[in-house]
N, C-alpha and C positions, 0 to 999 in steps of 0.2 A: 646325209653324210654320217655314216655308223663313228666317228670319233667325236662321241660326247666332250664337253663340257669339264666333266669329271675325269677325263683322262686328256687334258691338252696341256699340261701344267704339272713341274713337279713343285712341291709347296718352295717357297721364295725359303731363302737360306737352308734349304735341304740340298742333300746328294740321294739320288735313286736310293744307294742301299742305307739310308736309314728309313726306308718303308720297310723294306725284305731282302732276300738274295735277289742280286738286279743283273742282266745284261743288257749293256748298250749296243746299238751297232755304231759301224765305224765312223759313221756320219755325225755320231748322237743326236739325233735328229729322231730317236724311237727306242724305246726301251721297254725291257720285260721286266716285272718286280713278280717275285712268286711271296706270297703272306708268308711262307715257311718258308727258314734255313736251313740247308740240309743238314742231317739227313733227313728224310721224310720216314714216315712209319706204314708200315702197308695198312692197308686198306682205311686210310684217314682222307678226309675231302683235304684237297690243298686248292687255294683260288691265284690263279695268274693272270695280269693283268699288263696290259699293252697301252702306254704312254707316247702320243706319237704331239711333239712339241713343233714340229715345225707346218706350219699355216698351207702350204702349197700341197707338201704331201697328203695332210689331213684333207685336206679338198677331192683331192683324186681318189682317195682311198675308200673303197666300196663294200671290203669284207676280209675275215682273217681265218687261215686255212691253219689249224690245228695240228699237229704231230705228236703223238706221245708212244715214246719208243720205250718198252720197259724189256729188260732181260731175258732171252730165249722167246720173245715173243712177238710177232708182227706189228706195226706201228697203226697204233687207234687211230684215226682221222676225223676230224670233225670240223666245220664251216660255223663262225659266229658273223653275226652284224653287227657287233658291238667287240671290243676289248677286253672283254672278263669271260672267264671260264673258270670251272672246277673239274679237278681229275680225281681221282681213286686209284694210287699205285695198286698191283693183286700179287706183285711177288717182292720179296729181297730182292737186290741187287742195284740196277742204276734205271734210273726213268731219263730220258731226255726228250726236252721238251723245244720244240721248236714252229714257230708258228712264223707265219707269210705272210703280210701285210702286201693285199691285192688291188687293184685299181680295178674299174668295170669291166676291160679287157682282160681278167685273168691274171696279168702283171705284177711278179713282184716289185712293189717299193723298198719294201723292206723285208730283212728277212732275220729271224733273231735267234738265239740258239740256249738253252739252259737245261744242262745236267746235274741232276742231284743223285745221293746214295740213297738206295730204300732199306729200312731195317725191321726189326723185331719191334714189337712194344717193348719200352721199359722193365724190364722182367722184374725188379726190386718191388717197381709200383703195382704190377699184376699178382706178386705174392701178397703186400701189402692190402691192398682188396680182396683177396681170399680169406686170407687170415682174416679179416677187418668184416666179414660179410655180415653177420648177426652183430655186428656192435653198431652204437651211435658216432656220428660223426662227416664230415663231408666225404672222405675216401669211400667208407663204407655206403654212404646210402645216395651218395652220387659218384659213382663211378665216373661216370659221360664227363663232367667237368674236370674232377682230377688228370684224367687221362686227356682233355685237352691241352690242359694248364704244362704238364708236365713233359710231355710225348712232342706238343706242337711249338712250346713258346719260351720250354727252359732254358735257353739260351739266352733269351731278352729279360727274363726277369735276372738272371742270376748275371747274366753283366751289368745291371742297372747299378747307377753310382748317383748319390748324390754330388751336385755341381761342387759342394762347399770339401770333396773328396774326406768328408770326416770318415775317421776307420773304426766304424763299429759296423755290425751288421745288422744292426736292429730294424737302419732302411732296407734291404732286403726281405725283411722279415715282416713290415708294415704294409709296402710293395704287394707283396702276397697276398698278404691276407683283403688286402682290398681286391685283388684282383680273384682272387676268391669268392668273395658276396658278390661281385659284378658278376660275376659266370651264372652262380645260382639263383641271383635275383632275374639273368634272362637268360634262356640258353642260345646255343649257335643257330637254330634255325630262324629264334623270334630275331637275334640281332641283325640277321641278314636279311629280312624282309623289311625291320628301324630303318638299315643301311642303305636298301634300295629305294624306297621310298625317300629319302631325300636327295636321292641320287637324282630318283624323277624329279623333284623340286626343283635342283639348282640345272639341271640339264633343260626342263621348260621350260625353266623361269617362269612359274609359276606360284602362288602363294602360297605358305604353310610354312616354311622356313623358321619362322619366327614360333609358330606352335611347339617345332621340332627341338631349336636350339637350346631348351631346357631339362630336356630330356637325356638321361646318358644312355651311350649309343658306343656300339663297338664293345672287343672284349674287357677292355678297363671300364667300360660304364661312362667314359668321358662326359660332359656338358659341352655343346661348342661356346654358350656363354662364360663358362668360368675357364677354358682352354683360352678362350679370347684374351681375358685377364694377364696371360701367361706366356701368351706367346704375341711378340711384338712389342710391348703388350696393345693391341688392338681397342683394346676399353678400357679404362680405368678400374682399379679395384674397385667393387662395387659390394658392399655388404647389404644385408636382406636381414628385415626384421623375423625375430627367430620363427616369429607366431602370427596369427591374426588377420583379419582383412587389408593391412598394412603392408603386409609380409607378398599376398597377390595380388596387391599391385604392382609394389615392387619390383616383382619377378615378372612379370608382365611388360615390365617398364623394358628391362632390362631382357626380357624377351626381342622386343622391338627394336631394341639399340642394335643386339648383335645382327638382326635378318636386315635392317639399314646399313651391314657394312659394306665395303665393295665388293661385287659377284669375286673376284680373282683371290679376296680373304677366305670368302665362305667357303669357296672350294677349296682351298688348303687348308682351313680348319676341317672340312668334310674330307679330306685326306692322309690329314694326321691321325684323326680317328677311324676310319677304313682300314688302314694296316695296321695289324697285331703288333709289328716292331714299334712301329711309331708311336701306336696307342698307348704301348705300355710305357715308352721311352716317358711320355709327356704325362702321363699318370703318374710316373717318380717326380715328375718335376715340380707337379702340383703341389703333390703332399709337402715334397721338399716347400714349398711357396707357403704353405700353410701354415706349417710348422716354424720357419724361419717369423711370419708375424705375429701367431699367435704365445708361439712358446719360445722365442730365439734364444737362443745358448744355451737348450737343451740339448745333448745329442741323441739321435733317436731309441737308442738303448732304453736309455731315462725313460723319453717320451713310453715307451712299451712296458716298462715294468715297476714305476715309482706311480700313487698313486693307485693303485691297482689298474692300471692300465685306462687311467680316467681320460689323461691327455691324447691319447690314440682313440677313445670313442670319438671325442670332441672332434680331431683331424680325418677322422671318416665322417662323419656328421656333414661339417664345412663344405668336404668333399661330393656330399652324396644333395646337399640340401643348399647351399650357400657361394660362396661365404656368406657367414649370418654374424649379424650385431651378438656382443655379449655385456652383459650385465644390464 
């Protein structure tokens, strides 16, 4: 049955479009999420993915017949056994994307339909790296990441709001820059093979889960351990010795806690981290999580700029390694 495991469910108190741009069909009973809102940028991978929630159709359903129609040009076709694909718009204008959810006999069940704009790169950003070519700095000497961050996903970062709606921008500004070292500490190819790989995990049901769930994964670098923390909350806050052989076991411990939760968690913590929208959404929420216990009645201005920016290493720290004990 090509309807994994990882596409039968969308996360428990989610709506499709806080993954991506989503369309439902009229059933809802199947839904297309695209990683990117439009517009899309030419020639950028964009990944779409097919949610088919309801039990009888997922049974019948044997294969998904691809369409992508882009501007003055005949429509691409392609045949998956699984739900996930990536396209490469080649021109401006509008791509539509509409894929057939087929039964053995050829059969639509389902049939779904999503149109985006295609545009130019960023042109601000591509002078920005011209100019910037021979200096230091991430624009300059990673192009590839910037022009993810900014071309694919600026619309997720720059609507992020902390919960506690404080009006400075410094969450913004934090936001970033974490999602920043995430990009460059893995780039998009390593994340998407992180991604798949526990995709095979929780679609076998097989073991490793537990090795995985410490690891950040997706373009925020999430943990599904410390997302667990955060969302439901699923675990209890759990702090980790900063250092020492203490520290691995703990994290080991707390390895094992998160891979023992119910299969129906793990795949919506492995779905909140899979899409860029969500990833980032739940990456604000963290920091926001962090910053509310370690520093609360800061707002994050402060956190960024008193101290010499001690309190924002500390909340990437927590984020990247923890939560960890202090003092």
């Amino acid at each position: 049955m090509p309807v994994r495991k990882t596409e039968s469910r969308i996360p428990e108190n989610c709506q499709a479009s806080d993954l991506g741009q989503a369309s439902l069909s009229a059933d809802g009973r199947s839904i297309l999420v695209s990683f990117i809102t439009s517009p899309l940028v030419i020639g950028r991978d964009n990944t779409f993915v097919v949610f088919v929630t309801d039990a009888a159709v997922a049974a019948s359903l044997q294969s998904f017949e691809w369409s992508f129609a882009e501007t003055g040009s005949p429509p691409h076709v392609e045949t998956t056994t699984m739900g996930e694909i990536s396209y490469r718009p080649q021109a401006t204008g509008r791509l539509t994307t509409t894929v057939r959810c087929l039964d053995g006999g050829g059969t639509a069940l389902a049939t779904l339909t999503l149109t985006q704009a295609v545009v130019q790169p960023h042109a601000g950003l591509e002078a920005m790296i011209a100019a910037g070519a021979d200096e230091a700095g991430p624009s300059a000497a990673n192009p590839d990441v910037s022009r993810e961050l900014v071309n694919d996903y600026n619309i997720y970062y720059q609507n992020a709001a902390p919960r506690s709606a404080a009006a400075d921008d410094g969450f913004r500004r934090l936001l970033f820059a974490v999602l920043m070292e995430s990009a460059l500490q893995c780039d998009a190819v390593r994340r998407k093979a992180d991604l798949a790989a526990l995709a095979m995990v929780l679609n076998a049901g097989t073991a490793g889960f537990a090795t995985l769930a410490g690891c950040g994964l997706g373009v925020a670098g999430l943990r599904p351990a410390l997302l667990a923390m955060t969302v439901g909350p699923y675990l209890p806050w759990t702090e980790l010795p900063s250092e020492g052989p203490a520290r691995s076991l703990a994290n080991e411990e707390l390895r094992r806690k998160t891979a023992a939760l119910p299969e129906a968690v793990r795949i919506d913590l492995f779905n909140l981290i899979r899409f860029p929208k969500s990833s980032i959404t739940h990456c604000g929420r963290v920091i926001e999580a962090l910053r509310d216990r370690y520093f609360n009645g800061i707002d994050f201005n402060t956190v960024l700029s008193e101290l010499s920016g001690t309190r924002a290493h500390w909340i990437n720290r927590h984020y990247r390694e923890g939560p960890l004990k202090r003092g």
